[in-house]
C-alpha positions in Angstrom: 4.3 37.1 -34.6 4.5 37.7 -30.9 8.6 37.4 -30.0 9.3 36.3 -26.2 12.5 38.1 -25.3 12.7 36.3 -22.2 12.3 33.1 -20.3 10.1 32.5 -18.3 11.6 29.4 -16.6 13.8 29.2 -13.2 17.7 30.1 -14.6 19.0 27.9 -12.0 20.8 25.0 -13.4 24.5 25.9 -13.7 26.4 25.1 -16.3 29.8 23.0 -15.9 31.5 24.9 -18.4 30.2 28.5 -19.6 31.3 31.4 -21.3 35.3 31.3 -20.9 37.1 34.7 -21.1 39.7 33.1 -21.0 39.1 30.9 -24.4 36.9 33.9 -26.2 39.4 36.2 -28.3 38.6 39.6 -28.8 36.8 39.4 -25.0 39.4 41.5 -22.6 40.3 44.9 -22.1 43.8 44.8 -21.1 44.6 48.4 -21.8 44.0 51.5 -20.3 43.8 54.4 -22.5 42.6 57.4 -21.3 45.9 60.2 -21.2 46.0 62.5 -18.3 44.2 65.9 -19.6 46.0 68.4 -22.0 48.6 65.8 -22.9 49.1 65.8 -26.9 50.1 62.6 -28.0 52.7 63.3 -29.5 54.2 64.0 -26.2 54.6 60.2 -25.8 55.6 58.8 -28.9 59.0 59.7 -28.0 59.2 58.3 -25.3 62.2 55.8 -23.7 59.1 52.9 -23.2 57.0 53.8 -25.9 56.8 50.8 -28.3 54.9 49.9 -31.8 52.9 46.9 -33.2 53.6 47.0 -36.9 50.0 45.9 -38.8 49.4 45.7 -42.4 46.3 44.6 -43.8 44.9 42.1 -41.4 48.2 41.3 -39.9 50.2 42.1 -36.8 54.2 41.6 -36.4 54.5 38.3 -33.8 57.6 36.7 -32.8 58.7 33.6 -30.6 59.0 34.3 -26.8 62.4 34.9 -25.7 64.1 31.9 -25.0 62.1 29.7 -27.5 64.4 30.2 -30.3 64.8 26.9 -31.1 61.7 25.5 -30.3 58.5 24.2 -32.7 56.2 25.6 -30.5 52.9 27.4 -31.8 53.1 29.7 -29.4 53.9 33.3 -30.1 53.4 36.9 -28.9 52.9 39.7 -30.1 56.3 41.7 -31.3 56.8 45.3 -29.7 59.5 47.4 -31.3 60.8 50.8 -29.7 61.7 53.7 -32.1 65.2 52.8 -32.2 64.5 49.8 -34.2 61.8 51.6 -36.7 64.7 54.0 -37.2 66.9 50.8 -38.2 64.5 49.9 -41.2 64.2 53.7 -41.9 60.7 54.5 -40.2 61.2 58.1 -38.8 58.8 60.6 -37.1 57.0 62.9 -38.8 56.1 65.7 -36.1 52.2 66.6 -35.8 50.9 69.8 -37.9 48.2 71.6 -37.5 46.7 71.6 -41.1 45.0 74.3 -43.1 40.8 73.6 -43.4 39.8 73.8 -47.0 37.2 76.7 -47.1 35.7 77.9 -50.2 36.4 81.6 -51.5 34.8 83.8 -49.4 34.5 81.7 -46.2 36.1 81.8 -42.8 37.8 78.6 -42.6 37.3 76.7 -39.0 40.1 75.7 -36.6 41.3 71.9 -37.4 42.3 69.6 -34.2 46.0 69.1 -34.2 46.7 66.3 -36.7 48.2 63.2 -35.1 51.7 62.6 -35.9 53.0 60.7 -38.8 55.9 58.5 -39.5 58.1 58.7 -42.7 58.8 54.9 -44.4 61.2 54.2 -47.3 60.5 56.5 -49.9 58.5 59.0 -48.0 55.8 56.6 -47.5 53.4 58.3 -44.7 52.6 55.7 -42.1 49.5 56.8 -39.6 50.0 55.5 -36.0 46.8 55.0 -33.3 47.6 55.2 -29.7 46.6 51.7 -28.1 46.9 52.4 -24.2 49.1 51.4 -21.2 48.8 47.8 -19.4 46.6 48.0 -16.7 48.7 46.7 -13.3 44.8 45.7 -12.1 41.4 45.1 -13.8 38.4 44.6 -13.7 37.4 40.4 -13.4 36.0 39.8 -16.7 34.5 36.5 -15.5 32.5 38.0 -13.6 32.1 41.7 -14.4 32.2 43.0 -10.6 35.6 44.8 -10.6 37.2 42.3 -8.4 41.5 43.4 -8.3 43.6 41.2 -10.4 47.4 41.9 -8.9 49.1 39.9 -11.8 50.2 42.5 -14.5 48.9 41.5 -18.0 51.4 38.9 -19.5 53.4 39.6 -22.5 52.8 43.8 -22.8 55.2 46.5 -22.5 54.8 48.7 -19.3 54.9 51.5 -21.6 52.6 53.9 -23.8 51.5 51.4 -26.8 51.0 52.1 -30.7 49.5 50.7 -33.4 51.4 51.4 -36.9 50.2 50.9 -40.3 52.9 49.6 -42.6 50.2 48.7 -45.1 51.5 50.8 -48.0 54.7 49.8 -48.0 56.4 46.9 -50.5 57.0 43.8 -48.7 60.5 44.0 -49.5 61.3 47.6 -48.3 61.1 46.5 -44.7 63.3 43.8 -43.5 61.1 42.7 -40.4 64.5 40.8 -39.2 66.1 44.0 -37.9 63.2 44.3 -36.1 63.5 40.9 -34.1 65.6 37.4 -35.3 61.9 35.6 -35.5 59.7 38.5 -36.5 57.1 37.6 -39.2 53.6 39.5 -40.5 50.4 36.9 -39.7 46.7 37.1 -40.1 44.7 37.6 -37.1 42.8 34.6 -38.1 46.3 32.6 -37.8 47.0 34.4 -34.8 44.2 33.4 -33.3 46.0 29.0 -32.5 49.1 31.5 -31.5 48.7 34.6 -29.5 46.9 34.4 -25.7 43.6 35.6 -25.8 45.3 39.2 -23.8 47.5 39.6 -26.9 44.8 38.6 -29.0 42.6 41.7 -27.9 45.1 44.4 -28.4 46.1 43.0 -32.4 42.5 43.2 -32.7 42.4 47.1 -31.6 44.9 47.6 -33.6 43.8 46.2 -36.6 40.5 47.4 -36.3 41.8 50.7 -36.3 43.9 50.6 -38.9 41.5 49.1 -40.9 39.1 51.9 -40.4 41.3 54.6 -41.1 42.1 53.0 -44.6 38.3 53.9 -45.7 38.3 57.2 -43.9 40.7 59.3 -45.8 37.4 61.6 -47.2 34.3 62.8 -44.7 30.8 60.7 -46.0 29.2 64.3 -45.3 31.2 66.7 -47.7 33.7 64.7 -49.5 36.2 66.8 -48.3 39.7 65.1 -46.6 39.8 63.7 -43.3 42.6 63.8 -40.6 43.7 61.1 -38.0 43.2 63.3 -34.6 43.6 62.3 -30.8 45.6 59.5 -30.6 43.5 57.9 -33.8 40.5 57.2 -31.6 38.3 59.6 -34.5 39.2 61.5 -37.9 38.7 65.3 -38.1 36.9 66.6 -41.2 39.3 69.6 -43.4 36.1 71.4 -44.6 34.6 74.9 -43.7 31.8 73.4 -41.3 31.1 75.1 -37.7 32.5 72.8 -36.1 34.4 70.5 -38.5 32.7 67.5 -39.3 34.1 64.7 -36.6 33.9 60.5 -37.5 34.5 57.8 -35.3 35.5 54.1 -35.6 32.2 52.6 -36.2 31.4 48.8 -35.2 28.4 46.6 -36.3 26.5 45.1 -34.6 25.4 41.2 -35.5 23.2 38.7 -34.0 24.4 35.2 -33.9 22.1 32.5 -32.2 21.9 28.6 -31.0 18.3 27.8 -32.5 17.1 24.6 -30.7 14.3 22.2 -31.6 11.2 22.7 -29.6 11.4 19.7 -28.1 15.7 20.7 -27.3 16.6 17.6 -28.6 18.5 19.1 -31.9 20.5 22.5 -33.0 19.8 24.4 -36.2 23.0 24.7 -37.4 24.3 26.0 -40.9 27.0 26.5 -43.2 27.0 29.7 -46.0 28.5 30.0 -49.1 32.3 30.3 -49.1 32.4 28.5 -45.5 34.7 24.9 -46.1 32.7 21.8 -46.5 32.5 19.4 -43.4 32.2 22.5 -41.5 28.6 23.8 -39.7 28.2 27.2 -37.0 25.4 29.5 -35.9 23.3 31.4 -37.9 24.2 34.8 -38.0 23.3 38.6 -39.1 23.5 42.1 -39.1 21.0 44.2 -37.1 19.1 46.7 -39.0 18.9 49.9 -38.3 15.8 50.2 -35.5 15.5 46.5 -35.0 16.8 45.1 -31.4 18.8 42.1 -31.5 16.0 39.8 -30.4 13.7 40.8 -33.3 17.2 40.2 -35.8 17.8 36.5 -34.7 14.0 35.9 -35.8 14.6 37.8 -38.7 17.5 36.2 -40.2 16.4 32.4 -38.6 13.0 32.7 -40.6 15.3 34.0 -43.5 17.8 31.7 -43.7 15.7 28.7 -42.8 12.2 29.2 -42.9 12.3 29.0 -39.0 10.0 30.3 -36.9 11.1 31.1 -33.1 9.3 32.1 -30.0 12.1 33.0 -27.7 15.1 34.7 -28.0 17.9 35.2 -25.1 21.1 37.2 -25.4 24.0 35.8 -23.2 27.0 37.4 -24.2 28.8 39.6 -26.8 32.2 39.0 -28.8 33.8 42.1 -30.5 35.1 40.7 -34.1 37.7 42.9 -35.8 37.9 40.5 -38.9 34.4 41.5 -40.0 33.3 41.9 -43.7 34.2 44.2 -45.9 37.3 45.2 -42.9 34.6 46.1 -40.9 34.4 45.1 -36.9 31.8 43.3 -35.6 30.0 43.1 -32.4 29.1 39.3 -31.9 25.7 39.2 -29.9 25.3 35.7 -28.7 22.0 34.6 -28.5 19.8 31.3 -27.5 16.7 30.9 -29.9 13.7 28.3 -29.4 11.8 27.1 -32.2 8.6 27.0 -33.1 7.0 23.4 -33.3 4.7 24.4 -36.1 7.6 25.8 -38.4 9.4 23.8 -41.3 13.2 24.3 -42.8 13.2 26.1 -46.3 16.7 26.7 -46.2 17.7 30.3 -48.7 20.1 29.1 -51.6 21.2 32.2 -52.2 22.7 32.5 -49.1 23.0 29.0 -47.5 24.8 26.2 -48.6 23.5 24.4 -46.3 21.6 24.3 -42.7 19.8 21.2 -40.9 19.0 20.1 -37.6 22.1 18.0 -35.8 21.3 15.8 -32.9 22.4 16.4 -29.1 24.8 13.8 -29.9 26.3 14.7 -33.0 27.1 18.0 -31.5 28.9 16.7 -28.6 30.9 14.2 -30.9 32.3 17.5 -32.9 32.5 19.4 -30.1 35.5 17.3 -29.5 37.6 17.9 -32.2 36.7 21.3 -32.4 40.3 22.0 -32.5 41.9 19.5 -34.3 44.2 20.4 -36.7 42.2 18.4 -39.5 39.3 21.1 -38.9 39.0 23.2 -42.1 38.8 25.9 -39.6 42.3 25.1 -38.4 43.8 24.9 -41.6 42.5 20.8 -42.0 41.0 19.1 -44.8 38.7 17.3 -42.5 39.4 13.3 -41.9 35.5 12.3 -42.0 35.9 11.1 -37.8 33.1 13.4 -36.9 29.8 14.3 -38.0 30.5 17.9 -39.0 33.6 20.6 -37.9 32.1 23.8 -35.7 34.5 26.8 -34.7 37.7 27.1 -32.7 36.6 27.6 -28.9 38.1 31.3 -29.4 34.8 31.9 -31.5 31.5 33.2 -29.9 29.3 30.6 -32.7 31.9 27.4 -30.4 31.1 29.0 -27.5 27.0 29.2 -27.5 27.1 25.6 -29.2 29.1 24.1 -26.5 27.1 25.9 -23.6 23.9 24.2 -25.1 25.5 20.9 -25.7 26.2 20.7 -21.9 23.3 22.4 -20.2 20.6 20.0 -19.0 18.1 18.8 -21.7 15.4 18.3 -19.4 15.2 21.8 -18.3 15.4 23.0 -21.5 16.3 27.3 -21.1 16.6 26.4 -17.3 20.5 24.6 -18.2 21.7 28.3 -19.4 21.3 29.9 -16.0 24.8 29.2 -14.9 26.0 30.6 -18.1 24.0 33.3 -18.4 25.7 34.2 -14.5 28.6 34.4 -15.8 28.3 37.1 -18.6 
């Protein structure tokens, strides 16, 4: 099957509302965290302005904003805490060590990177902490990707050196998150997600993501033999005999989700697999394979899923994911697919609870209640007011759904150029 990875009409027509940054979570960069060369980072954990983000599980420690005590509000941000208050519910630091490489008899053992620091919980519980970065005072324009200055400092982060810290094997009861801050509470990035700015958002993603991978790194896939968090947590350093020692790093997978539309544009292919709630429908979606671009996996998984056949493929833009399966992140590629008018839907049972072809219309009706709180995605039951429920506007599957929704049906790929600008 030939596979058109590009269009070959005028991009011209401009969207009225593309790809937000500003709505997308997971989509900034707000921290900067390169150290300055030979600094340990251990160097900094002490210091006046460092602060932590506790994280356990899939969870990061929000609060109110100051002054919204009282309030109902959603809104929340993310809570920092400085080592002062971990020392209040007993969380203490556990200096860095250079540990001993386990050689078998007879061999030279290899130096071992200095191990990152640890911190002690109740009952000698050994919490691993990841550096995060410092807020960037300037950065890069995100809308736009050319580097234009942005004066405002990022709203809501410490000007310090930021952590990550894993309080995931401790009891729920051994740490009273109240000494920490009057409104502080553990909540799922998913929940997060109607509460936290999209800023915040990034950096609980980080650090979950991190944590999450250091969880299933604690022995090297090579030798078996024990790994150790070095450099700020950005890698684990293997404790065997190999010249050099075996080195991992956080790993992120890539999937490609697409907007499959008729031939004719006239209707979406959209889908719903097993475990999603009823009422609700989204993009397909896959993993790349190993060797297979992401063009060649949206046809792959389409024709899969579906029985659909398509003839052009267009990425344009990406989403990082750090609620993944299996506590894996993903790397959301968002892609628009055209069908083939010679294919049929044979949709795969095993893995599809459903997928069918929704009119221009329907699409635009659900589009607006997209956030409702009777969405199953937003913690709803649905209320059977529109024709099906697709994902918050923080998700990429919203996002590529909405974009084709309001390009121009009569030019057909032409309506994405605008969008596609903007990536």
């Amino acid at each position: 099957m030939r596979l058109d990875h590009t269009c070959t009409r005028p991009l011209t027509s401009p969207l009225h509302s593309g790809l937000s940054n500003q709505t997308l979570a997971f989509g900034g960069a707000p921290l900067l965290r390169q150290l300055a060369p030979q600094t340990p980072v251990h160097s900094i954990l002490t210091l006046p302005l460092a602060r932590f983000l506790l994280v356990s599980g899939r969870a990061v420690l929000v609060c109110r904003p100051d002054g919204d005590r009282g309030s109902s509000s959603r809104r929340g941000q993310l809570a920092w805490v400085d080592g002062a208050a971990l020392a209040r519910v007993g969380i203490q630091l556990d200096g860095p060590e250079r540990p001993s490489p386990e050689a078998p008899e007879g061999e030279v053992a290899q130096p071992i990177p200095l191990r990152d620091p640890l911190f002690k919980g109740p009952g000698s519980a050994c919490l691993s902490v990841c550096y995060l970065g410092v807020a960037a005072a300037a950065e890069e324009d995100e809308s736009t990707g050319a580097g234009a200055p942005v004066s405002e400092p990022i709203p809501m982060l410490p000007s310090g050196p930021l952590f990550s810290l894993d309080v995931s094997v401790l009891d729920a009861s051994a740490l009273d998150l109240s000494a920490l801050h009057p409104s502080a509470r553990l909540i799922s990035l998913r929940a997060a997600l109607s509460t936290l700015d999209p800023k915040s958002m990034t950096v609980a993603g980080r650090a979950v993501a991190l944590a999450q991978w250091h969880a299933g790194q604690a022995f090297c896939p090579r030798c078996g033999a024990r790994t150790v968090s070095v450099s700020g947590g950005s890698r684990r350093a293997c404790l065997s005999a190999a010249s050099p020692p075996h080195t991992l790093y956080p790993r992120t997978d890539p999937v490609a989700i697409a907007l499959v539309e008729s031939a004719d544009a006239s209707h979406a292919l959209l889908g719903r697999s097993r475990g999603m709630p009823a009422g609700t429908l989204t993009c397909l979606a896959g993993f790349v394979e190993q060797g297979e671009s992401a063009e060649r996996a949206v046809a792959r998984e389409v024709r899969e899923e579906a029985g659909i056949l398509v003839d052009r493929v267009q990425i344009l833009g990406t989403q990082a994911w750090p609620m993944g399966r299996g506590g894996g992140c993903e790397l959301m590629l968002g892609c628009l697919a055209r069908a083939r008018a010679d294919s049929a839907l044979v949709v795969d049972p095993e893995e599809m609870e459903e997928v069918r072809w929704v009119p221009r219309e329907d699409v635009a009706k659900a589009l607006g209640q997209a956030s409702s709180r009777a969405s199953p995605f937003m913690g709803g039951q649905g209320d059977g007011s529109v024709p099906f429920y697709p994902p918050p506007p923080t998700a990429m599957a919203h996002q590529l759904i909405r974009a084709w929704a309001e390009m121009d049906a009569s030019l057909g790929w032409g309506g994405v150029g605008g969008w596609e600008a903007k990536m």
